[in-house]
C-alpha positions, 0 to 999 in steps of 0.5 A: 500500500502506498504512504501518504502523504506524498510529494511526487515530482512529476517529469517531462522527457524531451527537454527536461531530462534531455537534449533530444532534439537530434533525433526528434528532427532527423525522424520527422524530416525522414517522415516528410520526405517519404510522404513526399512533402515538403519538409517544415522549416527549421523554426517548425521542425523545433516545435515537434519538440514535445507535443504528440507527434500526432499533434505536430503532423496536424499542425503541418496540414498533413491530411487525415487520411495520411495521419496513421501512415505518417505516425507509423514512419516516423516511429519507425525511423525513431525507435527501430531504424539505426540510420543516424549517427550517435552522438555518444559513439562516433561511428555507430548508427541507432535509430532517432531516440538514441541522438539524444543526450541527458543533460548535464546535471539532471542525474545528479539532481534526480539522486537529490530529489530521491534523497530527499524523499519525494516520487520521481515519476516521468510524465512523457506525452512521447509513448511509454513503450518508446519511453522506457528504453530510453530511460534503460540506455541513458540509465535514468530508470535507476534514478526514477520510481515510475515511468509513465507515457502515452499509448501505442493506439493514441488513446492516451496522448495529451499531458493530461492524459498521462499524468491522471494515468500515472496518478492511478498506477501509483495510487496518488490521493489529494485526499490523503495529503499527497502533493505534486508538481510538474518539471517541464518545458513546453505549453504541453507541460502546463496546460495538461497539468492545469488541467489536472489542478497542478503547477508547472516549474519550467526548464529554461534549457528546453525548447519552448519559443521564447515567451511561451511558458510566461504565456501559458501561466508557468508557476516558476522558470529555473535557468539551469539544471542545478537549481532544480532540486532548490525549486522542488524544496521551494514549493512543496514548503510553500503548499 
């Protein structure tokens, strides 16, 4: 049985705990080019950053006939076809989700989160099965308590989605004294935990357009990997 109360620390992937863009990229620019469409410009191939990849084809007026089709092409250069270079080791191919880097800091501040007793629990609208490999290559999975993402079949796709999925896994009970808050980088990350009743302490280092997490009402906006921890305490103190 679960202890409350709890203070659980729900967190972003892509652009929180790493610097994924490479990959990201380099699958929706192969994804375009077999649809035989024009490739987004570089602006636009950045804002695939976070939301459902889904939501981003939409935006792109790929139609919705083609939608399905789409999705299957850019997961396949993303988790399974080992064309691009690895930015870990010079030379060897891996498929879109391993061009990805854990940002400096974030393992370390992660140990301290765990030290000081809180649930560390990802919170990725990317899917979960995409999710946990990842987490396994990059070791972070040791440095979580759970790993939570979207569905295969996109019945599970907005943030909000996810985090009320998580909160059921986990048994999270507002009436019982548990507390949490979002770490993320994107509208996607504020708006679904809104959505659920919770803030959002925003990553300047991720990749939201600049002004976009003000816009959507962030709680507070840390510069650097190293004053998460500080963040973390700073609220749960004050609620």
């Amino acid at each position: 049985m679960a202890q409350h109360p709890r203070n659980v620390v729900l967190l972003d992937l892509d652009g929180t705990l790493t610097k994924s863009d490479g990959g990201i990229i380099a699958s929706v620019v192969k994804t375009f080019e077999a649809l035989g469409r024009p490739v987004p410009d570089d602006a636009e191939l950045k804002r695939f950053i976070g939301p459902a990849i889904i939501e981003s084809l939409q935006r792109n007026h790929v139609p919705d006939d083609e939608l399905d089709h789409a999705v299957d092409i850019y997961r396949s250069y993303y988790a399974d076809k080992a064309v691009f270079d690895d930015p870990n080791e010079p030379g060897n191919k891996v498929p879109g989700r391993l061009v990805n880097v854990v940002f400096p800091g974030i393992r370390e501040q992660l140990q301290k989160l765990r030290e000081d007793g809180y649930y560390l629990a990802l919170a990725s609208c990317k899917p979960e099965y995409q999710c946990i490999p990842i987490c396994e290559h990059f070791h972070l999975t040791e440095l979580l308590d759970g790993i939570y993402g979207a569905s295969k079949d996109n019945t599970r796709l907005d943030k909000d989605q996810v985090i009320r999925y998580c909160f059921d896994k986990i048994g999270f009970d507002a009436a019982q004294g548990d507390k949490a808050v979002m770490i993320g980088d994107r509208y996607t990350d504020i708006d679904g935990a809104r959505a659920c009743g919770l803030d959002t302490i925003g990553c300047r280092w991720g990749y939201a357009p600049e002004g976009e997490m003000e816009e959507h009402g962030v709680y507070e906006i840390i510069e650097t990997t190293d004053q998460l921890e500080d963040a973390v305490n700073r609220y749960f103190a004050s609620h």
